[in-house]
C-alpha positions in Angstrom: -44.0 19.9 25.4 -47.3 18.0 25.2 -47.3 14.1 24.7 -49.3 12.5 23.5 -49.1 8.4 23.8 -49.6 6.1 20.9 -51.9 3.7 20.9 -51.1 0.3 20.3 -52.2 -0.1 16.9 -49.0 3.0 16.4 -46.6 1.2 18.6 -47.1 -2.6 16.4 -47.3 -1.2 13.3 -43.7 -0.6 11.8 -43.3 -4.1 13.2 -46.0 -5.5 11.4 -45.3 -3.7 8.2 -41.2 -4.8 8.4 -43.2 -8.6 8.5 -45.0 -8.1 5.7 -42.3 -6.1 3.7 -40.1 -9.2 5.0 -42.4 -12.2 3.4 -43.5 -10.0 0.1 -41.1 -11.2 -2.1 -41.6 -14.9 -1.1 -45.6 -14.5 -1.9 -44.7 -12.2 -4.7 -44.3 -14.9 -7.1 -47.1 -17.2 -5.9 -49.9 -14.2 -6.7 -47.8 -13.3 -9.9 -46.7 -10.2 -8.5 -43.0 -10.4 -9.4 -43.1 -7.2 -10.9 -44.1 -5.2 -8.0 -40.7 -6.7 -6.3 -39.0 -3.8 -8.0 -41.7 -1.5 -7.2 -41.8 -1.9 -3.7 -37.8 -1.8 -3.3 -38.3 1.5 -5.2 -40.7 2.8 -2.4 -38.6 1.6 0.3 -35.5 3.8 -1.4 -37.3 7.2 -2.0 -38.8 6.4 2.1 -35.3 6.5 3.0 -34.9 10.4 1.2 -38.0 11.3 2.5 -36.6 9.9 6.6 -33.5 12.3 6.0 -35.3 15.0 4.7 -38.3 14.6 7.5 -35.1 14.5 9.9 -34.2 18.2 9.6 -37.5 19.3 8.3 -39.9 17.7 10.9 -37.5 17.8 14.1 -35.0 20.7 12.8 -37.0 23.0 11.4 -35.4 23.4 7.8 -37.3 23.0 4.7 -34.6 22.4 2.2 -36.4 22.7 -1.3 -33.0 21.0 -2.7 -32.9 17.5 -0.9 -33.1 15.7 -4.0 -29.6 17.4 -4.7 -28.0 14.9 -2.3 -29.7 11.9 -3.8 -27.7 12.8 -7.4 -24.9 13.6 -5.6 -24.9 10.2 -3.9 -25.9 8.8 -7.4 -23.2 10.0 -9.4 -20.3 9.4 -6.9 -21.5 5.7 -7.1 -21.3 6.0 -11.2 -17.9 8.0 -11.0 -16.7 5.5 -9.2 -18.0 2.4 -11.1 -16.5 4.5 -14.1 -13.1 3.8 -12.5 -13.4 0.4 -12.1 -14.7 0.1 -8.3 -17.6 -2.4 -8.2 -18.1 -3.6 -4.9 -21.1 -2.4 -2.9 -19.3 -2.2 0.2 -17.1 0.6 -0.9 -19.3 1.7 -3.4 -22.4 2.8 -1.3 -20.7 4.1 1.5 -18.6 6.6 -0.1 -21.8 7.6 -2.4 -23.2 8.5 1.2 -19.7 10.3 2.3 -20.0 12.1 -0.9 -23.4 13.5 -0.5 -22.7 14.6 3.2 -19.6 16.3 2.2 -21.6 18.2 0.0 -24.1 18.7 2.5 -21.3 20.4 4.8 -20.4 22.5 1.8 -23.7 24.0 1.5 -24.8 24.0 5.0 -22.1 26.0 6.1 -23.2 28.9 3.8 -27.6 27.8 4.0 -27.8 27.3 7.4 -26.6 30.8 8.3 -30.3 31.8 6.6 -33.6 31.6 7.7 -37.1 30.9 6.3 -37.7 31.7 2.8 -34.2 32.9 2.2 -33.2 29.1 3.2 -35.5 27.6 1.0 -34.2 30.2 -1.9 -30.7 29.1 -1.3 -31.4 25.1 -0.8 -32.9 25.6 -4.1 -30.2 27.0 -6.2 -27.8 25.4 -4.7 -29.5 22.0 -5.9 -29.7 23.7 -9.4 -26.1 24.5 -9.6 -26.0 20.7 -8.9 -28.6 19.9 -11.6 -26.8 22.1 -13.8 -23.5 20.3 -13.2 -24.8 16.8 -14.2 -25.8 18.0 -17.3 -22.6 19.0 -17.8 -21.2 15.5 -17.4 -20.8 14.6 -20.8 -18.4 11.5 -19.8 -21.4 10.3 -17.6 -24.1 10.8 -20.5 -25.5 14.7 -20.1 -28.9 15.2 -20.0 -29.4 11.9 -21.6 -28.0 10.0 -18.7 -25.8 7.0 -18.1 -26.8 3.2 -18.2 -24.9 1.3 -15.4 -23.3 -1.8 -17.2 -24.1 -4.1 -14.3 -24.9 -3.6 -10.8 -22.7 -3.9 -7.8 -21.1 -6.8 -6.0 -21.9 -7.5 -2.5 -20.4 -11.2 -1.7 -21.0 -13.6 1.0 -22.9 -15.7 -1.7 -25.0 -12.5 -2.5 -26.2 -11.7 -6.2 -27.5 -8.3 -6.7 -28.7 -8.9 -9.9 -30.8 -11.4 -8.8 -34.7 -9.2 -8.3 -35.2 -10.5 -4.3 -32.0 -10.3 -2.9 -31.7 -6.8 -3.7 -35.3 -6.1 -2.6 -33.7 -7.7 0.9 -30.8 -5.8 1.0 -32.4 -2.6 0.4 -35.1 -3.6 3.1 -32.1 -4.4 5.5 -30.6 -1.2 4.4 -33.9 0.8 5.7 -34.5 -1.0 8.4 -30.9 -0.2 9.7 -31.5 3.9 9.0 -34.9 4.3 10.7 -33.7 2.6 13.6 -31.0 5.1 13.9 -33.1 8.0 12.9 -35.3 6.8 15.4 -32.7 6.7 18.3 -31.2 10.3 16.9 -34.3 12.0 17.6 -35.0 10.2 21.1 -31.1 11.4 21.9 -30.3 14.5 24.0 -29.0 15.4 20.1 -32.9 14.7 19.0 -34.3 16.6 22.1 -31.9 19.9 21.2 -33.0 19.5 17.5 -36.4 20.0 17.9 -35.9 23.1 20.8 -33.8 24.8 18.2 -36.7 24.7 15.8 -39.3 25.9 18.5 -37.0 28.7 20.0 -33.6 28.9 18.4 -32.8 32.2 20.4 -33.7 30.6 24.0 -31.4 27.6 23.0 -28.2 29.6 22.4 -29.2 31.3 25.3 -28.9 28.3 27.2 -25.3 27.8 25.5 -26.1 25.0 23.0 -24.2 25.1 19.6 -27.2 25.5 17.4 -25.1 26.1 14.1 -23.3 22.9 14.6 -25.9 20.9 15.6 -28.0 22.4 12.6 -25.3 21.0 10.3 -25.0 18.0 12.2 -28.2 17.3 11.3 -28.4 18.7 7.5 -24.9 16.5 7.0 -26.8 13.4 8.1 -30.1 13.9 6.1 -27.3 14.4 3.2 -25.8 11.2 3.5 -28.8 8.9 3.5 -30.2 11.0 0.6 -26.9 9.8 -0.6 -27.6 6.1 -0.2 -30.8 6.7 -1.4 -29.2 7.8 -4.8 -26.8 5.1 -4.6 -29.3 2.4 -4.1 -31.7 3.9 -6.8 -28.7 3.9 -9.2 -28.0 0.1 -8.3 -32.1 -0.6 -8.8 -32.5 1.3 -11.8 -28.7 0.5 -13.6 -29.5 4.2 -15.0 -29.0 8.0 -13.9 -29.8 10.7 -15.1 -29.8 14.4 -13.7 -33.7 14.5 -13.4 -33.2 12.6 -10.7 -32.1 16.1 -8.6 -34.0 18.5 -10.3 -36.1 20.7 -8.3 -39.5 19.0 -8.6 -38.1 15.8 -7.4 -36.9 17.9 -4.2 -40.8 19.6 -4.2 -41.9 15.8 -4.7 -40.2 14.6 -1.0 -41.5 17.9 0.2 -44.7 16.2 -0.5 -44.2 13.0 0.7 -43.0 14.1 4.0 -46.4 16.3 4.3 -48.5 14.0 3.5 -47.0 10.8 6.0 -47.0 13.4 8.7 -44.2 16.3 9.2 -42.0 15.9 12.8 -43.6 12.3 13.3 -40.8 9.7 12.9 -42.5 7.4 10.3 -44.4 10.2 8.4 -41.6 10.1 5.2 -41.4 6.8 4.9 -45.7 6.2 4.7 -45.9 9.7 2.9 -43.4 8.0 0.2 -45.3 4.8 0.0 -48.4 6.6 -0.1 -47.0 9.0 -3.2 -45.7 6.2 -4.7 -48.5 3.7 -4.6 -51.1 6.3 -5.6 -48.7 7.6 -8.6 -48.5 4.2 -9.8 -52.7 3.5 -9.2 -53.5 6.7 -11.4 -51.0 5.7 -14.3 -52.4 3.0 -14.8 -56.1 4.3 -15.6 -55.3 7.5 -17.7 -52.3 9.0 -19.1 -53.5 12.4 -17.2 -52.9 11.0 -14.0 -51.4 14.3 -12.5 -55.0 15.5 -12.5 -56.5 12.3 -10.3 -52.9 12.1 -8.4 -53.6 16.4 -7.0 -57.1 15.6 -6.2 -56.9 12.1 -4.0 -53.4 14.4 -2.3 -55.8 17.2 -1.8 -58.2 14.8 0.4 -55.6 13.7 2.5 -54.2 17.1 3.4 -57.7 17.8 4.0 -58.6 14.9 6.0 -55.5 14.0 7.8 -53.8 17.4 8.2 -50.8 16.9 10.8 -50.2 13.6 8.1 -51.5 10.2 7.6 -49.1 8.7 10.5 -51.3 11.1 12.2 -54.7 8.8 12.5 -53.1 5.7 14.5 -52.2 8.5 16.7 -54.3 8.3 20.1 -56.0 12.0 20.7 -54.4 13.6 23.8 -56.4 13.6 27.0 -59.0 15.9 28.2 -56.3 17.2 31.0 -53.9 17.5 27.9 -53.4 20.1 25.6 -53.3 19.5 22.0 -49.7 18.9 20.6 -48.8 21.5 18.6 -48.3 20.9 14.5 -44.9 19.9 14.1 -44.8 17.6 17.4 -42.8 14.7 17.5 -44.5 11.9 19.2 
């Protein structure tokens, strides 16, 4: 396949935007910005959904319209398990995450032996079963939702209450992901990924496992949408089941379109992008769905292949284009 190298401007980037993610709480309070603290660690959370759900959608090839499952999955095992008594974060947002990927096995084994619409179809009502479920919950609060009576514990002199340290931990907590994500998709686990979603029949041709690595893959995008739902749980101290309805699965769809599908930081800007732009619109007219479509519909239309897209170097004249989906 085509490269296409980055240009520097690509290569410094995440760097430079970890820096300032890094010192923005400690300016925060200087510019009297304290509030966007809590905004910003919200953006970095739904970035990590939108990573895992770029992971199997961008490099695997499946567009699960039921992501958003995992996240209440991962949400609710952290507010079963806080119902029981559990409180520290160290058990508490790991096993949120080996909830959601169980799950993820779960359905996988039956999804992933579909293709194209009929996986979409059957991400989808699988998601709604899920939906369906937490509004069954009555012991967790139903449709109404339930109010966490006080966030986690971490230790080593950490306070998750306190506004900046979570904002660290969570930032931490990304940091750790992409990097992985990043190394999974430069592995020979990466490289087999992405052939199985240009030409699945050549690959088990060639003898690779492509059901297993397909649910490799669908079980890891489950289990950081299942830290996602944990940490949103321990931002928010409230859950409810809107949190895995299907729009908010159609929503990281977006998100993941918009930064750049199959380029390794397109759901995490995609998210911030969403996010920043949903917050800009509220706060000029209570219609802001109208102004929100239209500014989207400009940047499909002017950065197709996704905003990560434009720091992107154009291939040389000797090159061929990368095709849509390409993974540089």
């Amino acid at each position: 396949m085509p490269q296409q190298q980055a240009s520097p401007a690509a290569r410094w980037a995440p760097w430079l935007a970890l820096a300032l993610l890094a010192a923005f709480p400690l300016v925060a309070p200087v510019l009297g910005l304290d509030f966007y603290i809590g905004f910003v660690r919200r953006a970095l959370i739904f970035a990590l959904a939108a990573a895992g759900l770029n992971f199997i959608l961008g490099f695997g090839g499946m567009a699960a319209l039921g992501h958003a499952g995992f996240l209440g999955v991962g949400a609710y095992a952290l507010v079963a398990l806080v119902n029981a008594g559990v409180s520290s974060a160290w058990v508490l947002w790991p096993a949120a995450a080996a909830v959601a990927a169980g799950a993820a096995a779960l359905i996988g084994l039956v999804a992933l032996r579909t293709r194209g619409v009929y996986f979409i179809m059957i991400t989808l009502a699988f998601a709604q079963m899920l939906y369906f479920v937490a509004v069954s919950l009555r012991v967790y609060g139903g449709d109404d939702g339930y109010n966490l009576p006080a966030r986690p514990t971490l230790g080593l002199g950490l306070d998750l209450a306190n506004e900046p340290t979570l904002y660290g931990v969570v930032l931490v907590l990304f940091a750790a992901v992409m990097a992985l994500l990043n190394r999974a998709t430069r592995s020979r686990f990466g490289h087999a990924l992405t052939g199985i979603r240009d030409n699945e029949t050549r690959m088990q041709a060639m003898g690779y496992p492509v059901f297993r690595l397909r649910l490799a893959a669908f079980v890891i995008a489950g289990a950081i949408a299942g830290l996602a739902g944990a940490l949103l749980v321990t931002n928010n101290s409230f859950v409810s089941p809107a949190v895995m309805h299907w729009t908010q699965s159609a929503t990281l769809i977006v998100m993941v379109v918009i930064g750049g599908v199959g380029r390794r930081w397109g759901g995490p800007v995609g998210a911030a992008a969403w996010i920043l732009l949903e917050e800009i619109t509220r706060q000029y007219t209570d219609y802001w769905h109208l102004p929100l479509g239209v500014l989207l519909l400009l940047i499909v239309f002017l950065a197709p292949r996704g905003l990560v897209a434009m720091l992107q170097r154009k291939p040389r004249a000797t090159i061929a284009a990368t095709p849509a989906g390409a993974t540089e």
